[in-house]
C-alpha positions in Angstrom: 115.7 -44.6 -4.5 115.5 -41.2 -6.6 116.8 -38.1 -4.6 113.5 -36.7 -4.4 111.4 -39.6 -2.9 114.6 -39.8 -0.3 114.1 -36.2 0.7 110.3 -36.9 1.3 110.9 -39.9 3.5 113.7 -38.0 5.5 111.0 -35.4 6.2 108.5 -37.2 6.7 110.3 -39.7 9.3 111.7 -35.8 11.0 107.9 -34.5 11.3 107.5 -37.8 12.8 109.8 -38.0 15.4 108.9 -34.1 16.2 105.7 -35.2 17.0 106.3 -38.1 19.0 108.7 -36.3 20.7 107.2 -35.5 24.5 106.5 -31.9 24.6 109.4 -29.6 26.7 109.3 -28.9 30.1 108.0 -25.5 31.4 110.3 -23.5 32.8 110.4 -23.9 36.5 108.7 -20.7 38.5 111.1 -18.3 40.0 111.7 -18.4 43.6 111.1 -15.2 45.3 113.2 -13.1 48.1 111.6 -10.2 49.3 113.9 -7.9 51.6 112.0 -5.0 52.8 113.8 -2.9 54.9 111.9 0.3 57.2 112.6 3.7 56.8 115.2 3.8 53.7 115.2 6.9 52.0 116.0 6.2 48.3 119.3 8.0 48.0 120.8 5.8 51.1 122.5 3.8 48.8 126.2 4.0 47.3 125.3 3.2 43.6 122.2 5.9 44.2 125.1 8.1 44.6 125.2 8.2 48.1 129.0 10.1 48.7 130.2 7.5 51.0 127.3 4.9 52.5 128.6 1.3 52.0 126.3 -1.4 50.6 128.4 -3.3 48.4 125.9 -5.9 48.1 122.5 -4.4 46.9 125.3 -2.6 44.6 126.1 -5.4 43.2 122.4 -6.5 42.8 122.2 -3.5 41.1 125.0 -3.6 38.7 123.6 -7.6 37.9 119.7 -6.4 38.2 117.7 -3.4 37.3 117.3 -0.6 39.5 113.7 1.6 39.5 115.2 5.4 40.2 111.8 6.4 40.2 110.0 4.2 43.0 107.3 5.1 45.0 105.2 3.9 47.8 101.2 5.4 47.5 101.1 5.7 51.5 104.0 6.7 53.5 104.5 4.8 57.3 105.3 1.1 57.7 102.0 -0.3 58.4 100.0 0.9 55.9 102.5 0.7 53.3 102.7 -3.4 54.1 99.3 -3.5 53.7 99.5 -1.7 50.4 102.2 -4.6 49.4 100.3 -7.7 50.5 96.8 -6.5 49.4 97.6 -4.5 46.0 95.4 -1.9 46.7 95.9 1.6 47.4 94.9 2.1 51.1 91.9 3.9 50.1 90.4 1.0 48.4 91.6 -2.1 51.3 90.8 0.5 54.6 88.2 -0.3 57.1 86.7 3.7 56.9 84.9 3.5 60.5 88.5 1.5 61.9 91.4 3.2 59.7 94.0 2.1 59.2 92.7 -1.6 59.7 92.4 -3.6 56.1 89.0 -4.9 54.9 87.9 -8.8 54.9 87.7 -8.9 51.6 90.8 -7.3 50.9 92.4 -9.5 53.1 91.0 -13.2 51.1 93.6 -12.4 48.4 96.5 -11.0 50.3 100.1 -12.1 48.3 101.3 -14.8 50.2 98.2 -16.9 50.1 97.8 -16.4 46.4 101.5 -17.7 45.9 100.6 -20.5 48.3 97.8 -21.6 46.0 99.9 -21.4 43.3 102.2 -24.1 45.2 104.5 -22.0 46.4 106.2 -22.6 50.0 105.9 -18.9 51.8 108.1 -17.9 54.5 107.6 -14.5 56.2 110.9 -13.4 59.2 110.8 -10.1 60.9 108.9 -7.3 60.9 105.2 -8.0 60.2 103.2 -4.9 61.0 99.9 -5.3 58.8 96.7 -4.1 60.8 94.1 -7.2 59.7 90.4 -7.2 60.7 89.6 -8.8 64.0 90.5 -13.1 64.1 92.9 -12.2 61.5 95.8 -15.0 61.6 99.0 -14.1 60.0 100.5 -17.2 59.9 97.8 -18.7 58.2 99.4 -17.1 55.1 102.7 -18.6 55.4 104.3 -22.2 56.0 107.0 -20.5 57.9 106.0 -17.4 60.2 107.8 -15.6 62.6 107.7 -11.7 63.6 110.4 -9.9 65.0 110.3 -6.8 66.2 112.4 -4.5 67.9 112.1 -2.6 71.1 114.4 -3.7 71.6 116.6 -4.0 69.0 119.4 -6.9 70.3 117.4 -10.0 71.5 118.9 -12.1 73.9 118.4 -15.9 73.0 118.1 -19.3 75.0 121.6 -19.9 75.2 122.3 -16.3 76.4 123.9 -14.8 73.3 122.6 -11.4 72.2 121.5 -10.8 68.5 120.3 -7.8 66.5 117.2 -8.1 64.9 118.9 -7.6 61.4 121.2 -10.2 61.9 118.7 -12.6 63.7 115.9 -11.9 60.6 118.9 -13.3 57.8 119.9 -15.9 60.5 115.9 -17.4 60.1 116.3 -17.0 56.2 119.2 -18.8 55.9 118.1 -21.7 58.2 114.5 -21.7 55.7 117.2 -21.8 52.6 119.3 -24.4 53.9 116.0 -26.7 54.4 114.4 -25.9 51.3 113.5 -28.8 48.7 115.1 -27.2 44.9 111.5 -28.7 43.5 109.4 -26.4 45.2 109.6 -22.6 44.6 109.6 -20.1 47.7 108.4 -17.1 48.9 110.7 -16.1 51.0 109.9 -12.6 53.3 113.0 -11.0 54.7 111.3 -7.9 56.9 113.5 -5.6 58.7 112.6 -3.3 61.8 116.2 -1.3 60.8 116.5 1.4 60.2 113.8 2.4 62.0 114.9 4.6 65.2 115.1 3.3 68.5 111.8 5.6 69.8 111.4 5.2 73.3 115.1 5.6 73.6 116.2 9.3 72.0 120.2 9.0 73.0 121.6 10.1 69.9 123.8 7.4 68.5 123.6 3.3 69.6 120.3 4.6 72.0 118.5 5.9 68.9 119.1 3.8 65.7 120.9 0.8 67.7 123.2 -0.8 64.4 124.8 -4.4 64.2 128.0 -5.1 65.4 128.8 -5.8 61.5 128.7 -1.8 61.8 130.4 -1.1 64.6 132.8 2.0 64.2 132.0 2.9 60.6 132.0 6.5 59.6 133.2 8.2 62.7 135.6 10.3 61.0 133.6 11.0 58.0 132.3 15.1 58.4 128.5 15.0 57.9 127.3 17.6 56.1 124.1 19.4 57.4 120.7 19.0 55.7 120.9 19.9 52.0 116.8 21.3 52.5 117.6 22.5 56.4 117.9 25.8 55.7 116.0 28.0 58.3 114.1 29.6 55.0 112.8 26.2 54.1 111.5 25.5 57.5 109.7 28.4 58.1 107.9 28.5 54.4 105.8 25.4 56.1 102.1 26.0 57.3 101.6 26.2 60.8 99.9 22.8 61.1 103.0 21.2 59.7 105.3 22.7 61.9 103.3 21.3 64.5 103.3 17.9 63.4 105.1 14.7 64.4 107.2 15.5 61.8 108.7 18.6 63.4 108.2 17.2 66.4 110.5 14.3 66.2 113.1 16.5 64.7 113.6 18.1 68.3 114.1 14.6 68.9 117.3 13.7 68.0 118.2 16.4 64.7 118.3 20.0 66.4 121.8 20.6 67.2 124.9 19.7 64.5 126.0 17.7 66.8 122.9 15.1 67.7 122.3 15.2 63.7 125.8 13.9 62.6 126.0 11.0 65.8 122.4 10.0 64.5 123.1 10.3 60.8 126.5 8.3 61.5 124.1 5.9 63.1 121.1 5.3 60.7 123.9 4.6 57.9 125.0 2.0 60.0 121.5 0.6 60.4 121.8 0.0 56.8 125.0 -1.1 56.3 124.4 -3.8 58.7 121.4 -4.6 56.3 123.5 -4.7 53.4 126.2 -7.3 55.7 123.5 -9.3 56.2 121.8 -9.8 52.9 125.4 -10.4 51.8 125.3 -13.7 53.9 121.7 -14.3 52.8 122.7 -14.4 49.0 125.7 -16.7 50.2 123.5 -19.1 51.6 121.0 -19.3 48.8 124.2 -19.8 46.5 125.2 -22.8 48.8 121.9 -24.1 48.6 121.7 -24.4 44.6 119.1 -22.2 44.3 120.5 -19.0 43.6 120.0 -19.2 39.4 116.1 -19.4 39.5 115.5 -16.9 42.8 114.4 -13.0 41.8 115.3 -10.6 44.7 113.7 -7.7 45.4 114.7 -5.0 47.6 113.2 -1.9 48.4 112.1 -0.1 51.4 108.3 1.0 53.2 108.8 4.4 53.1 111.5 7.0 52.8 113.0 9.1 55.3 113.6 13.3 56.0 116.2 12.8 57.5 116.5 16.3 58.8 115.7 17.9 55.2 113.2 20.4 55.4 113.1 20.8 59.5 111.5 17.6 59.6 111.7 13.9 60.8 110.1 10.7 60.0 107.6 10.4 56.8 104.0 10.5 56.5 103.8 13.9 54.4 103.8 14.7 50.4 107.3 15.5 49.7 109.8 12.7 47.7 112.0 12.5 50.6 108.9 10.5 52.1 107.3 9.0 49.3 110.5 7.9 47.2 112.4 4.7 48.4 114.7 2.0 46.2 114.0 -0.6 44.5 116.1 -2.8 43.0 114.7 -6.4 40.9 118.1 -8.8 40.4 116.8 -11.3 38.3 119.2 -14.5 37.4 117.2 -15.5 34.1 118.2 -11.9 32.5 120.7 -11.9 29.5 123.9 -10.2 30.2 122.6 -7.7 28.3 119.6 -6.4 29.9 121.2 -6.5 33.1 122.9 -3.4 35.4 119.8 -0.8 33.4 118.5 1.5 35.4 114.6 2.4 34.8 112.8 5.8 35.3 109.0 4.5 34.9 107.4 5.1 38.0 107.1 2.2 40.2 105.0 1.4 42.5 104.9 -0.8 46.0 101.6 -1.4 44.9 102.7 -3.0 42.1 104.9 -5.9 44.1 101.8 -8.0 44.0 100.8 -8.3 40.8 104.5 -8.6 39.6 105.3 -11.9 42.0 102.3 -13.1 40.8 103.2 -12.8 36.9 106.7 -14.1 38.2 104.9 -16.8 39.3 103.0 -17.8 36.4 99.6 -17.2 38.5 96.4 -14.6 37.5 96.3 -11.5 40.0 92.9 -11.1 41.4 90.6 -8.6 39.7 90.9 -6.5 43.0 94.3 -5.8 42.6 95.3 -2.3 41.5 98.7 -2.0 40.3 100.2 -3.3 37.3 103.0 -6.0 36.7 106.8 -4.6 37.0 107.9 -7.8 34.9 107.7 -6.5 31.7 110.0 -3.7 32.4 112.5 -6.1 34.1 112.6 -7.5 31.2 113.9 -4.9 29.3 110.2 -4.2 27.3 109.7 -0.3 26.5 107.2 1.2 28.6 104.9 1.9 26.3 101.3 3.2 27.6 102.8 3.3 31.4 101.6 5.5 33.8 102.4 9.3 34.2 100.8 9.8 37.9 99.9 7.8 40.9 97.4 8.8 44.0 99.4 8.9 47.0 97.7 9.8 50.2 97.9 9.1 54.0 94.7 8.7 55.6 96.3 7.9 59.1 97.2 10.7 61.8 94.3 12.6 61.6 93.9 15.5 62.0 97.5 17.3 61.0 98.2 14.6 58.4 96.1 13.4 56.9 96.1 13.7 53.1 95.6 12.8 49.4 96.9 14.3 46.1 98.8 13.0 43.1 102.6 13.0 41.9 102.9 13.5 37.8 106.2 13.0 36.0 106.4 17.0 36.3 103.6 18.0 39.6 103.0 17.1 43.0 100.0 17.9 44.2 98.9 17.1 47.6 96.0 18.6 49.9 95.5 17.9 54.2 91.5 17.3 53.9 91.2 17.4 57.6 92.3 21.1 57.6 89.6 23.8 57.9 89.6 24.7 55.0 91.6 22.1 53.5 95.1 23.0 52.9 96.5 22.4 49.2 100.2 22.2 47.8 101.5 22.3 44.3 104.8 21.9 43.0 106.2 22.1 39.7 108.9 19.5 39.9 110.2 20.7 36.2 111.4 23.7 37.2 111.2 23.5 41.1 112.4 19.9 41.8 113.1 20.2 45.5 109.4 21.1 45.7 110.3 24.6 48.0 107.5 26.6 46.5 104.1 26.3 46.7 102.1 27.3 43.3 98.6 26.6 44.8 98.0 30.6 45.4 99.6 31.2 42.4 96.8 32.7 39.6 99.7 31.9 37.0 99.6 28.1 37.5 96.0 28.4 38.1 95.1 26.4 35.1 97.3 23.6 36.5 95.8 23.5 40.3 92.6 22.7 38.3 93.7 19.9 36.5 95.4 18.1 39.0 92.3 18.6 41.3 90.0 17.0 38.8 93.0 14.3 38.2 92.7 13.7 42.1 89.5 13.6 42.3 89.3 10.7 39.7 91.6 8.4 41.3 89.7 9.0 44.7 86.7 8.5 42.9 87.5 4.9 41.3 88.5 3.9 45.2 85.5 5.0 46.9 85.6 8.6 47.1 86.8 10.6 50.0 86.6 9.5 53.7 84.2 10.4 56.4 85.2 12.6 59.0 88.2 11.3 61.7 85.2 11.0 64.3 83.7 8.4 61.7 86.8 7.2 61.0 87.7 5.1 64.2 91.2 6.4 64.0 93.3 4.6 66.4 96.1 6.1 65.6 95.0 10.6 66.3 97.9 13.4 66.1 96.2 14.0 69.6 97.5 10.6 70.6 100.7 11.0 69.2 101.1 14.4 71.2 100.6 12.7 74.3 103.3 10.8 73.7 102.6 7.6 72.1 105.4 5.6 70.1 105.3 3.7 66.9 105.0 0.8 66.9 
């Protein structure tokens, strides 16, 4: 047999076998853990360059993941900011407007977890839950697995009499779900934490206000806190009146108004989050045990971030980053070693969980959802044609604050529509990036104010445009009620 006619057969026999060959298996989805912790600011982590907080283990996710230094949620306070993840709508779009904050029907047929469910997935939600659904709403009709655990108090004490903190008791349910997983099913797996939320109906500075696990116990209580970097009296005062009578500055007086109540609490909320970190750490150890730990993506971040005493205030729900800005850290096993340990500065947003697990998953997002899949930037994939602004907005707490505005790569804008006559901010985070002075009277960045008014009105416009009045509303949850004394829930 000539050379040549040899050649031909040996092809011919390869282009054969190729297409006899059964075609490859598709790559198994990802499993999913979600660990959502409450009130994180986004600088409370050491590798966010936190001088001394511990949390070697979302650390290390970090170092082996990506990390988004530029995440955002669009409505700052816990419930509506769950709402915003499950739903993947901006609360504008998925509110009730005569019973706010309470999400739509419609909005909640394609909440996350069911979509994954359809998809086959097995979904697991443990801790906090928090999502205000129209009435004969059933959360656990979401989730194969559903359990919510509050605080208030924070240590439970269980049938056999042994005491557990929510933290811990939250990873303890996780791990039992990981240790009775199948490896041919993928999970979504919801890790919620109350921590580290305060304590409210118990204002002792210390283990009375941000109770932390015993994982915690006696960390930092030689490290000298320093006061509020945005504390100063200056700052404070520059506020509007109706913001230094808010819950903001009221809760402040809470536990923050003396040096010495603001280091015991600080000292105290970093152990809240420690103890989170602890306890994640034995999650990851138990999803290693379990063989599953190479095809899992965890994702950490936080509802909302936290003042923390900077600028006289307390809590969240207004326009500034300390609120707005939390982490957000995607460790992903199926990266190379090479696109691993980056750190991204598109903005990110919780709105954008959603549509991301979804893509993980291999499944369409619903045409309802609004934000836009994180996976390509995981990935590594330049962020071409990404967004420059985002609406953010809280339409709870009328009437002190309320609002809605948008946050550019260089402005904030942000206006309280339930003040007569509505009260606007602007900051130019280029050259102001602490956001301590307010341009909106300013005829030299009168050009700006404009634009980013008409950019506002836009994104309000594509969600239904602005709200009724808070008497139309059905707001359950008024500053009035708040003053009288009301906790969070």
């Amino acid at each position: 047999m000539s050379p040549p006619l040899r050649s031909a057969l040996l092809l011919a026999g390869l282009i054969t076998a190729a297409c006899a060959a059964p075609p490859a298996a598709a790559p198994r989805p990802p499993n999913i853990l979600f660990l959502l912790a409450d009130d994180q600011r986004h600088d409370a982590l050491g590798i966010a360059g936190h001088p001394f907080l511990r949390t070697p283990t979302l650390d290390r996710l970090a170092r082996d993941g990506v990390r988004f230094r530029e995440a955002f949620v669009t409505t700052s306070v816990c419930w509506v900011s769950r709402a915003v993840t499950l739903t993947g709508q901006w609360a504008r779009t998925h509110v009730q407007r005569d019973a706010v904050p309470v999400v739509t029907p419609a909005a909640v047929a394609n909440l996350l977890p069911g979509r994954l469910r359809a998809a086959g997935y097995r979904t697991a939600h443990f801790g906090k839950w928090h999502f205000q659904g129209p009435p004969g709403f059933v959360p656990a009709a979401q989730f194969d697995v559903f359990e919510a655990i509050g605080r208030n108090p924070y240590f439970k004490t269980l049938p056999d009499g042994t005491r557990r903190h929510e933290t811990d008791l939250v990873c303890d349910r996780g791990i039992d779900f990981l240790r009775a997983q199948r490896s041919d099913q993928p999970f979504l797996l919801h890790l919620w934490f109350n921590a580290s939320h305060a304590e409210d109906n118990d204002r002792r500075p210390g283990s009375g206000h941000y109770p932390w696990p015993p994982s915690a116990e006696g960390l930092y209580e030689d490290q000298p806190i320093s006061p509020p970097r945005l504390g100063g009296d200056g700052i404070v005062a520059a506020h509007p009146p109706f913001l230094l009578e808010s819950i903001n500055r009221q809760r402040f007086f809470w536990g923050y108004d003396t040096p010495e109540k603001y280091a015991t609490n600080v000292r105290a909320y970093l152990r809240m989050i420690t103890g989170i970190d602890h306890a994640v750490g034995r999650v990851l150890a138990a999803l290693d045990a379990a063989g599953l730990a190479d095809n899992t993506i965890v994702v950490y971040s936080a509802d909302n971030g936290y003042y923390l005493g900077d600028r006289g205030f307390q809590g969240k729900w207004s326009h500034y980053d300390e609120s707005l800005r939390v982490p957000l850290i995607v460790f992903d096993p199926r990266l190379p070693r090479e696109r691993r340990g980056r750190v991204v500065d598109a903005l990110a947003l919780n709105v954008d969980l959603a549509p991301t697990f979804l893509d993980w998953a291999g499944a369409a997002a619903p045409a309802g959802y609004e934000g836009r899949s994180l996976a390509p930037l995981v990935r590594g994939e330049p962020p071409v044609g990404w967004r420059q602004h985002f609406l953010c907005e809280h339409v709870d707490l009328a009437p002190t604050l309320t609002w809605e505005g948008v946050r550019t790569t260089r402005w904030l804008y942000a206006r309280y529509f339930d003040q007569r006559p509505a009260y606007e901010f602007l900051h130019d985070l280029q050259r102001d990036p602490d956001a301590l002075h307010n341009l909106a009277g300013d005829p030299t960045a009168g050009a700006a104010l404009a634009e980013l008014r008409a950019l506002c009105e836009r994104e309000l416009a594509a969600r239904g445009g602005p709200l009724p009045p808070p008497e139309q509303r059905g707001d359950r949850r008024s500053q009035n009620k708040r003053k009288a004394g009301a906790r969070e829930p």
